[in-house]
Structure formats: C-alpha cells, structure tokens
C-alpha positions as CSV (number, residue, x, y, z in Angstrom):
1,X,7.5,11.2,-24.3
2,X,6.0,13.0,-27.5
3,X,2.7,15.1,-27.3
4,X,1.6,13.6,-30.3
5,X,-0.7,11.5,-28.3
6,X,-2.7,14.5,-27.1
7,X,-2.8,17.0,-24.2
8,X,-4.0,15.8,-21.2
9,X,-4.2,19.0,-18.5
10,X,-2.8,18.3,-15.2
11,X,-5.9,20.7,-13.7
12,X,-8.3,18.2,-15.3
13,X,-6.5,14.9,-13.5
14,X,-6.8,16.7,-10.6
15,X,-10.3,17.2,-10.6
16,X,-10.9,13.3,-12.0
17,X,-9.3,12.7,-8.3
18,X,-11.3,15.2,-6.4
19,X,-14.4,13.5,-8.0
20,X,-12.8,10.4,-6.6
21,X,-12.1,11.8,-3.1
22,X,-8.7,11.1,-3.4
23,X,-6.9,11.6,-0.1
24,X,-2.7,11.3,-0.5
25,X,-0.9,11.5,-4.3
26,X,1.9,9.3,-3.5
27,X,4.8,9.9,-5.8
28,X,8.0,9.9,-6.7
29,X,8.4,13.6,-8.5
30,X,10.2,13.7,-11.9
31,X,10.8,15.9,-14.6
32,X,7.8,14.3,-16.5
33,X,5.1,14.5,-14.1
34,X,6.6,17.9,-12.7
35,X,2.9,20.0,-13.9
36,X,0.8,17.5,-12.2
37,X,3.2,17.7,-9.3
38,X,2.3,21.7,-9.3
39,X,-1.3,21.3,-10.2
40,X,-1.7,18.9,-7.0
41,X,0.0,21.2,-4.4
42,X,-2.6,23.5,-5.3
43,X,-5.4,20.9,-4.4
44,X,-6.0,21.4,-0.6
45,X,-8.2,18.3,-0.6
46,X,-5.1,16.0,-1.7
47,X,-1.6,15.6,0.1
48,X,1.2,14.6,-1.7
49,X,3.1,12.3,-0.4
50,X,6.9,11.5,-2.3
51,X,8.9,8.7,-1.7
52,X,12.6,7.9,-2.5
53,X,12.1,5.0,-4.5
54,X,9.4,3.5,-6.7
55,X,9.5,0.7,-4.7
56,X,8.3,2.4,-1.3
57,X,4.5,4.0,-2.9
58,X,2.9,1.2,-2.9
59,X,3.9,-0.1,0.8
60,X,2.7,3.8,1.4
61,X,-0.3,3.7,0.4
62,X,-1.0,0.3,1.7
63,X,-0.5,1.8,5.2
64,X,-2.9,5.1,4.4
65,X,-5.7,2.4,3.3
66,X,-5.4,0.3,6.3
67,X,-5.6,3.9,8.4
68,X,-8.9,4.6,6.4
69,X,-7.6,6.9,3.5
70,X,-8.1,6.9,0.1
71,X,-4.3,7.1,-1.6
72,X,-3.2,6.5,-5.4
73,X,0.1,6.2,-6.6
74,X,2.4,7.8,-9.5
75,X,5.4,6.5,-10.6
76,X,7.0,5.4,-14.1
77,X,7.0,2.3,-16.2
78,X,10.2,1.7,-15.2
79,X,9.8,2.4,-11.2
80,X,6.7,0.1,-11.8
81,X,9.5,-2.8,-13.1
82,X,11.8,-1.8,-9.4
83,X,8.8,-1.8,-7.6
84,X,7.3,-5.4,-8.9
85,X,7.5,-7.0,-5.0
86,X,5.5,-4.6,-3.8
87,X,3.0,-5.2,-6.3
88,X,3.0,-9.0,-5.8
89,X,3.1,-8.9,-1.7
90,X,1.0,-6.2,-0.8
91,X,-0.9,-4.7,-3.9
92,X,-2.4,-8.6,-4.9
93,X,-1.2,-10.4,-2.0
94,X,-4.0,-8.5,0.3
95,X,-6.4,-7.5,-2.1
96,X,-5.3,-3.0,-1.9
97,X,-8.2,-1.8,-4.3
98,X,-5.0,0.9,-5.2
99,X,-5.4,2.8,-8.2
100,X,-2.0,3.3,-9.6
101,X,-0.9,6.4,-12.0
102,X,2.0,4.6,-14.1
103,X,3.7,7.0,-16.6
104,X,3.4,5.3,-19.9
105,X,7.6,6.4,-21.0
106,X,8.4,5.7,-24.4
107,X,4.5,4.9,-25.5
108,X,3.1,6.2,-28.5
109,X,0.0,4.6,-30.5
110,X,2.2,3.0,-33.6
111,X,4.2,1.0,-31.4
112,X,7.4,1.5,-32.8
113,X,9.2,2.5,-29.7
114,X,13.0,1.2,-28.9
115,X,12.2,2.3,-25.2
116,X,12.0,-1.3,-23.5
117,X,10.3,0.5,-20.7
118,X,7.2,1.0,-22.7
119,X,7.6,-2.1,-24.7
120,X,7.4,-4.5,-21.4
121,X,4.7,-2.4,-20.1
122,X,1.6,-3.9,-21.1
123,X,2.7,-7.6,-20.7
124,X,4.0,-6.7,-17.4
125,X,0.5,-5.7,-16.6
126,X,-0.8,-8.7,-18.2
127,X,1.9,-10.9,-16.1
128,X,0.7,-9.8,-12.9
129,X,-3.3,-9.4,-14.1
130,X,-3.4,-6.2,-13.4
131,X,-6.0,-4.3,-15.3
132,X,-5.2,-0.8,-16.9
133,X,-6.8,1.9,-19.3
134,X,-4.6,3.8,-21.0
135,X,-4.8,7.7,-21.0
136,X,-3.3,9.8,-23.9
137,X,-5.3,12.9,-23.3
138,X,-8.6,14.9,-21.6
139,X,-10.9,13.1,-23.9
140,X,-9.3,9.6,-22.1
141,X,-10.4,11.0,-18.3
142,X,-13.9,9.1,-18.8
143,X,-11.5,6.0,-17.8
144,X,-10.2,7.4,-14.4
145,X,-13.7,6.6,-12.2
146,X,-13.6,3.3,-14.2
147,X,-10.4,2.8,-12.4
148,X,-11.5,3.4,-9.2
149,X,-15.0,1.6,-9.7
150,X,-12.8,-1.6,-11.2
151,X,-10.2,-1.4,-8.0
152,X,-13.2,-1.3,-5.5
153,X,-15.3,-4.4,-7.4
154,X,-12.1,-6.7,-7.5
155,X,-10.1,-5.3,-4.3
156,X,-7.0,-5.3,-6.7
157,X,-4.8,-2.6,-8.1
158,X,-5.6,-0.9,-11.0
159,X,-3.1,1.2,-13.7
160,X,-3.9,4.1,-15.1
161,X,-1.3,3.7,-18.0
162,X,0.0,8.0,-18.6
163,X,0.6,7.8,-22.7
164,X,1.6,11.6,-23.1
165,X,3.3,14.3,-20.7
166,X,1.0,16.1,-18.6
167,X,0.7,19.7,-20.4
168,X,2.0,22.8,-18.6
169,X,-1.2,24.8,-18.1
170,X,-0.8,28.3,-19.1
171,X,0.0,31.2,-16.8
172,X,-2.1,34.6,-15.9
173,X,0.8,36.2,-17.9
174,X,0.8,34.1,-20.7
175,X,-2.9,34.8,-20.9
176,X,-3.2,38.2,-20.5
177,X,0.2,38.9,-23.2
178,X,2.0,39.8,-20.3
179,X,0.3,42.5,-19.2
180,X,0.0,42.9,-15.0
C-alpha cells in the first residue's frame, strides 16, 4: 500500500478501541499491519488473538461474543474474499454486531489500482450489505465509534475498510537523536 493516503498512527487505533472497550484483536499478523500488531501488545486492556487463516476470525470472535466479550477482527481484503462463509453463516446469519478491521490492499483515492483485491472490495461489501467507512488516516478515526455504534443498532458486522499502512511510530532513540 502507498502512504499517500495519509498516516494513520497505530497508537491512535489503539486508543479508538480502548474508547470502545475492546476486549480480543483477533488477527491474522502480516507484514502490513505488523505496527498495529506491536502497538496492541502493548495495550494490557486488549488480547490479541491470531489465527491461521482468514477464514477462522470471524468464527473466533463469534465464540468470544457469545462468552460476553467484546472482539474485532483484522484481516486483509483478500482474507476477507477466503473468509466470505464465515461472513454469510455466522457474521449475518446470527446477527454478530462484529466490527471488522479489513486492510484496504491496493486502495488508493484515484482508483486506478490493477490490485483486484482492492478493486472487488467495495462491491464485495455491497454484495453481502455490509456497511463500511473507509480510514486513510488519524483525521478518519471519527469513523471507528460510528462503527461500533452502526454494528450495535443493526446486530450486523461492520468494516472498517484500512486505505494506508499503519505508520511505524517513532522510537525514544529516534527521538532523542540517538542519545541514551
């Protein structure tokens, strides 16, 4: 994914799902979602929960909301596409008010992307009448309690569609010049 979109600050998200009393981060880890990965196993508040296969989050988190928890789920357009039966027979087919982090790969706001992945992404949504909000930066983070206020209202999953890479947040080294 290109930054040209914006920066959005995985320390940021984080708090957006502290506010939200977020209980599990179910995810399958990858290389583009590796800061947010970091920022949450700093978050004592949130357990993160990774999974094999796109396919398995949202049967997950089905079972931490039926035991009273308060999960989300991250995973890519793509794992969205393997994970589409999950969607249909647990995410719909019992009402899971699941707010799901769906990295937005290949996205950027003129459209002209070859990456099927991020071409099929919003008529995929549409397909399945899913609602989403698209986040391409901090400034976007307004939409993440409209997500959870949305999934609660209708008892139906809601996407948070990622449009940039979460930004590597800086270190106390790179702050201070290097100086210990």
């Amino acid at each position: 994914m290109s930054l040209i979109n914006g920066i959005l600050h995985p320390k940021n998200v984080v708090a957006q799902l502290v506010e939200q009393n977020v209980s599990h981060y179910v995810t399958l880890p990858d290389s583009e979602t590796a800061h947010m990965y970091e920022a949450l196993m700093a978050e004592p508040s949130i357990t993160v929960v990774p999974v094999s296969r796109e396919g398995e989050a949202i049967p997950v988190a089905a079972g931490l909301f039926i035991a009273g928890q308060n999960p989300i789920i991250s995973i890519q357009n793509a794992g969205l596409y393997e994970a589409g039966d999950s969607l249909r027979g647990l995410g719909l087919g019992i009402g899971l008010p699941l707010v799901m982090f769906i990295g937005y790969r290949g996205h950027n706001r003129k459209g002209d992307t070859p990456d099927t992945a991020a071409v099929m992404l919003e008529p995929y949504l549409h397909l399945w009448r899913v609602d989403y909000f698209v986040i391409e930066s901090d400034e976007d983070l307004d939409r993440v309690p409209l997500a959870f206020d949305r999934a609660k209202k209708t008892n139906q999953p809601v996407a948070l569609a990622i449009g940039t890479e979460y930004a590597k947040e800086p270190s106390i080294d790179s702050i201070m010049g290097g100086a210990k």
